[in-house]
C-alpha positions in Angstrom: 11.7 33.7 37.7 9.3 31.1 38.9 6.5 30.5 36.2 4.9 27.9 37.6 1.0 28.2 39.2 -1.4 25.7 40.4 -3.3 23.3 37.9 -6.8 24.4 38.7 -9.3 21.7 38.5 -13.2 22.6 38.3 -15.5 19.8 38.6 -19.5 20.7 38.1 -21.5 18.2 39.9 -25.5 18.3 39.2 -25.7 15.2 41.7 -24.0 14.6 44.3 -24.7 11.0 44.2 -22.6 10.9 40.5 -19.4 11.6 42.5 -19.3 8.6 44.5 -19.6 4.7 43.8 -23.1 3.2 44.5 -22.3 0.2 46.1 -18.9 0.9 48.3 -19.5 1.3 52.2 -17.1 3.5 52.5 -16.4 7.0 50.8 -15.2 6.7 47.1 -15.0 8.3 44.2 -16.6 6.9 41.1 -14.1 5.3 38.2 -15.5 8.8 36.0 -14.9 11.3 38.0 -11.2 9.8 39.2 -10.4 9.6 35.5 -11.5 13.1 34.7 -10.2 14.3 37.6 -6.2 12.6 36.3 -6.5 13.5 32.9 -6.6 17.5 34.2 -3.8 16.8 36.7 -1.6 15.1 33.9 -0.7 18.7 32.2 0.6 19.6 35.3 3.8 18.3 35.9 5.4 21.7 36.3 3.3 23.1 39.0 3.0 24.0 42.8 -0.1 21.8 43.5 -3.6 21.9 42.3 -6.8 23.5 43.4 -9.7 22.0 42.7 -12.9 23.5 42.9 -16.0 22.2 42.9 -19.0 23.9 41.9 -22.5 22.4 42.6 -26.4 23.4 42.4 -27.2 22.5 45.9 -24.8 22.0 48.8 -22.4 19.2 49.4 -21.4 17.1 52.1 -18.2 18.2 52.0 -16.6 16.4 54.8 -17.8 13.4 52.5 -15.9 14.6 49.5 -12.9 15.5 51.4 -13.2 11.7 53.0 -13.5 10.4 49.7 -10.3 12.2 48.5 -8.6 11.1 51.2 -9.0 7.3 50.5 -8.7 7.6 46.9 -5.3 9.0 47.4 -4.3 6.1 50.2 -5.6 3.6 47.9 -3.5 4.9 44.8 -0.5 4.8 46.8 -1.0 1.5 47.9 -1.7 0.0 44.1 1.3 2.2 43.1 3.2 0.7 45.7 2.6 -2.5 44.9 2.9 -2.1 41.4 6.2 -0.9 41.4 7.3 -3.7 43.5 6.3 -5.9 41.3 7.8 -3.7 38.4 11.2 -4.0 39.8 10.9 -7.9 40.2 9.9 -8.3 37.1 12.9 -6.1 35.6 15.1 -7.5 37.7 14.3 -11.3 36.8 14.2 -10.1 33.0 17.7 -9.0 33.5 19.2 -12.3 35.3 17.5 -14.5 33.4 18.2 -12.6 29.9 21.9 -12.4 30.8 22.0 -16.1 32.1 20.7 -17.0 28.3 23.3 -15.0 26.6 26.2 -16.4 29.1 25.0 -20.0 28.2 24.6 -19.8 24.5 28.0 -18.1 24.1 29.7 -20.9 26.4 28.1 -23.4 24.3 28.8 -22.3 20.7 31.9 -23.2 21.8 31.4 -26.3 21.5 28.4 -26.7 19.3 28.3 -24.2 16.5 24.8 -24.7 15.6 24.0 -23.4 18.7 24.3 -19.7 18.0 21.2 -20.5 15.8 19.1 -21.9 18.6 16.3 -20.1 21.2 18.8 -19.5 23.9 20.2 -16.1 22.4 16.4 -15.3 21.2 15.1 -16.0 24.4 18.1 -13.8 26.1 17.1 -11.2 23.6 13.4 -11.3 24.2 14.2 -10.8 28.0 16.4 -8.0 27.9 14.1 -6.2 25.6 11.5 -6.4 27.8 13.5 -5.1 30.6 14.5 -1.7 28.7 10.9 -1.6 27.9 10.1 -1.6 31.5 13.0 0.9 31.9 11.5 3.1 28.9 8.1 2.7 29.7 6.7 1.6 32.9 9.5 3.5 35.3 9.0 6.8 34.3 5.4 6.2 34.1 5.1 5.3 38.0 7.6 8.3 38.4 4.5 10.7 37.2 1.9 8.7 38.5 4.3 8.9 41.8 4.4 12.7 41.6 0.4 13.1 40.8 -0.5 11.4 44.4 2.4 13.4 46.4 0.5 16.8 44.6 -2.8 14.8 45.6 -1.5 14.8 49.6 0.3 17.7 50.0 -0.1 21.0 47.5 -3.8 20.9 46.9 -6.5 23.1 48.0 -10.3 21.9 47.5 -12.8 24.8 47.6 -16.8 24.5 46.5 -18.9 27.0 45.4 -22.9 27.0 45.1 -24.6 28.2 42.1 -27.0 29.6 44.9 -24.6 31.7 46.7 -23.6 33.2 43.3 -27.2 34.4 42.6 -27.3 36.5 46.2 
């Protein structure tokens, strides 16, 4: 049995002009309302998708806020894009470079026992823990932030309703 439903976002708005940014030229979403907006979407990693719906005092441009949710979800992709890139550079250098430290302080305590005391193994070990940090941490957290911008494009339905049409 499927028990999963749709995280159901509701978003009042008293002015329309609180949605967006005041000094972008194009359609987008103020830092506020995006953060709200992720913080709802974060308890729903089990679902089908998301509706959100927002409800207003006076009418929307709607074709604005669906604009607007259309380039906040482009431009998340491409920071997530990029920041995983440089995630995986990062953990691969740790790795390489980590290992490379070990590799030379154990050839060398061969032949210089005061060696094992020196930074080459600490700096190996700082390395590789920071590269199981970024495999603890930072991977699965671009996995969910991954899976919040696919439900962002694909399941979501954005409906509006108008305190207005409620009183008639």
């Amino acid at each position: 049995m499927d028990n999963t439903e749709r995280v159901d976002v509701r978003v009042a708005v008293d002015d329309e002009r609180q949605l967006y940014t005041p000094f972008s030229t194009e359609d987008e979403f103020s830092e506020s309302f995006k953060r709200f907006v992720r913080t709802k979407m974060a308890g729903g990693k089990d679902s089908k998708g998301y509706t959100m719906t927002v409800v207003a005092k006076q009418p929307l441009d709607e074709e604005r806020f669906r604009k607007a949710m259309t380039n906040w979800t482009r431009d998340e992709r491409t920071a997530l894009m990029t920041n995983e890139r440089n995630t995986l550079r990062m953990l691969v250098g740790l790795l390489i470079f980590g290992s490379i430290m070990f590799v030379l302080s154990l050839s060398l305590v061969k032949q210089n026992a005061v060696l094992q005391y020196s930074l080459l193994p600490i700096i190996g070990s700082l390395s590789l823990s920071k590269a199981a940090g970024i495999l603890v941490i930072d991977i699965p957290t671009i996995r969910a932030k991954k899976w919040i911008i696919k439900e962002m494009e694909s399941n979501n339905l954005i409906t509006f309703e108008y305190e207005n049409e409620k009183a008639s």
